[in-house]
C-alpha positions in Angstrom: 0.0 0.0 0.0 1.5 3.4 -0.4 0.3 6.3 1.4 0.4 9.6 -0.3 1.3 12.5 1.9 -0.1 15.6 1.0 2.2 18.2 0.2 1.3 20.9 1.9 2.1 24.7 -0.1 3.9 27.6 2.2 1.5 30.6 2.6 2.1 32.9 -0.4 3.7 35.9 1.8 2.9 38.7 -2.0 -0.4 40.2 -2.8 -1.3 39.7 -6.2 -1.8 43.4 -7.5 -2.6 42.9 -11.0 -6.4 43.1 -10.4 -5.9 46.4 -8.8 -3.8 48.1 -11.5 -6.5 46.7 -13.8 -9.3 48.6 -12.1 -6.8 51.5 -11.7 -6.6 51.7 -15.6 -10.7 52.0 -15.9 -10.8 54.7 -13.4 -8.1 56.2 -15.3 -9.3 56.2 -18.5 -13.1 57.3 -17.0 -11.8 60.2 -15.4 -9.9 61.2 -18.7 -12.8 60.8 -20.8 -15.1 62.8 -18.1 -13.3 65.8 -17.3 -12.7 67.5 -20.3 -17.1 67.2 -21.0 -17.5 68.6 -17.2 -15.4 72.1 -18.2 -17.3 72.5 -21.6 -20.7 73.6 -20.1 -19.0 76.8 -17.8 -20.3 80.2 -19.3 -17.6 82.7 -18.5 -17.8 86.5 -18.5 -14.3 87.7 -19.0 -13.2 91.2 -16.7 -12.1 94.3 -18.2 -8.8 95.4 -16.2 -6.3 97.6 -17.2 -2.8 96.1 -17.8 0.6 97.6 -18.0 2.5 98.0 -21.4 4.9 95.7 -22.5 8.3 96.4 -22.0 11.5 95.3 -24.4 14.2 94.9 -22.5 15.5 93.4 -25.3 17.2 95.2 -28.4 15.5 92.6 -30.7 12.4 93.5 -32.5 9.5 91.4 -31.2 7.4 88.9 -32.8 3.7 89.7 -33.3 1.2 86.8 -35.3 -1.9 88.6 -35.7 -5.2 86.9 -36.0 -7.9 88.9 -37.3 -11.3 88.9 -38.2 -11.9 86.0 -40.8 -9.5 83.7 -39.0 -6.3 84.1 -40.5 -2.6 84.5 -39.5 -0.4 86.9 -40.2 3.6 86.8 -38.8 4.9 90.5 -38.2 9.1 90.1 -37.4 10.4 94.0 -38.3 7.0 95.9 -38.4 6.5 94.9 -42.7 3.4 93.9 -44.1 2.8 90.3 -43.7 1.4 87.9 -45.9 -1.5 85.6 -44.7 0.0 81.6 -43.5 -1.5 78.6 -42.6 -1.4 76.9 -39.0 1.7 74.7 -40.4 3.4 77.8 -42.0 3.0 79.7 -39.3 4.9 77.3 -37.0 7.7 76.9 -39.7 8.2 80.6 -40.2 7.6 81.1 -35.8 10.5 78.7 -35.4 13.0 79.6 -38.0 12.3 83.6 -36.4 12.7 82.0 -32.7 16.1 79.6 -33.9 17.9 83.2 -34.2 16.9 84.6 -30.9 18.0 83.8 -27.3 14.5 85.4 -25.9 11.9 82.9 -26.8 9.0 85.4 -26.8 6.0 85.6 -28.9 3.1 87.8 -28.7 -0.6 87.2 -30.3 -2.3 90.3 -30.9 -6.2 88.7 -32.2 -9.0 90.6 -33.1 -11.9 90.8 -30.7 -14.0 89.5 -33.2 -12.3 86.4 -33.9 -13.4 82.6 -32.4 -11.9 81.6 -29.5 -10.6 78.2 -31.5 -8.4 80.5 -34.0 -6.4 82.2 -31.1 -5.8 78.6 -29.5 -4.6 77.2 -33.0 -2.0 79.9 -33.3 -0.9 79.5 -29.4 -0.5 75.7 -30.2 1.4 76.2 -32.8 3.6 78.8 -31.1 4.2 76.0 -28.6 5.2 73.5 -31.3 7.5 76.2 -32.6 9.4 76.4 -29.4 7.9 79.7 -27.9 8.8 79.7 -24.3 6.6 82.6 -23.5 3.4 83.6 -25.4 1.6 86.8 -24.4 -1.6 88.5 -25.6 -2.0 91.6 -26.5 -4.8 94.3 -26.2 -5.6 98.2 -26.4 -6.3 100.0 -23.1 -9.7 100.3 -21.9 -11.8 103.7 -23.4 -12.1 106.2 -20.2 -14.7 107.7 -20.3 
């Protein structure tokens, strides 16, 4: 007759986590999905304040893109007339202006007419150009 012992297993001293980083991942990916629909519905009245004037420490003329009315871009380096450009080219021609500079600013002077969305294409493709610093430009308040 032969007797089998049972072999008896040593308590398993690790947790298994792998469940956990699953249901991490869903959370994750919920709250991603979620968020940006929960900041779409805020109706926001922008302030009127008056701001000081921009100052050039800088000898180097500044860079201006200008969006205005219908949407399109304009890239103003030494005060010439621009010529209208794309998103792309206005990226291209932002970074080739920005490779020659050791101040990496960039200013967006928009019309007040023009959508929100046009002003935040140019400011992404200012980023994608390199341009540490963006800042926006607008005329002094009308005292009355």
């Amino acid at each position: 007759m032969s007797v089998h012992r049972r072999v008896r297993r040593k308590p398993m001293a690790q947790i298994n986590v792998v469940p956990y980083i699953d249901v991490m991942l869903v959370l994750l990916v919920i709250f991603m999905v979620t968020t940006p629909m929960m900041q779409q519905g805020v109706d926001v009245e922008l302030p009127q304040v008056d701001s000081k004037p921009v100052q050039n420490d800088s000898e180097e003329q500044q860079i201006v893109v200008a969006v205005n009315a219908n949407g399109e871009f304009y890239v103003d380096e030494d005060g010439r007339d621009a010529r209208p450009v794309d998103v792309v080219g206005l990226a291209n021609r932002v970074a080739e202006l920005l490779q020659k500079r050791q101040e990496k600013k960039v200013y967006v002077r928009a019309d007040k007419a023009v959508d929100y969305g046009h002003v935040m294409e140019a400011m992404a493709a200012l980023q994608a150009a390199g341009a540490g610093h963006i800042g926006l430009l607008a005329e002094p308040p009308v005292k009355r």
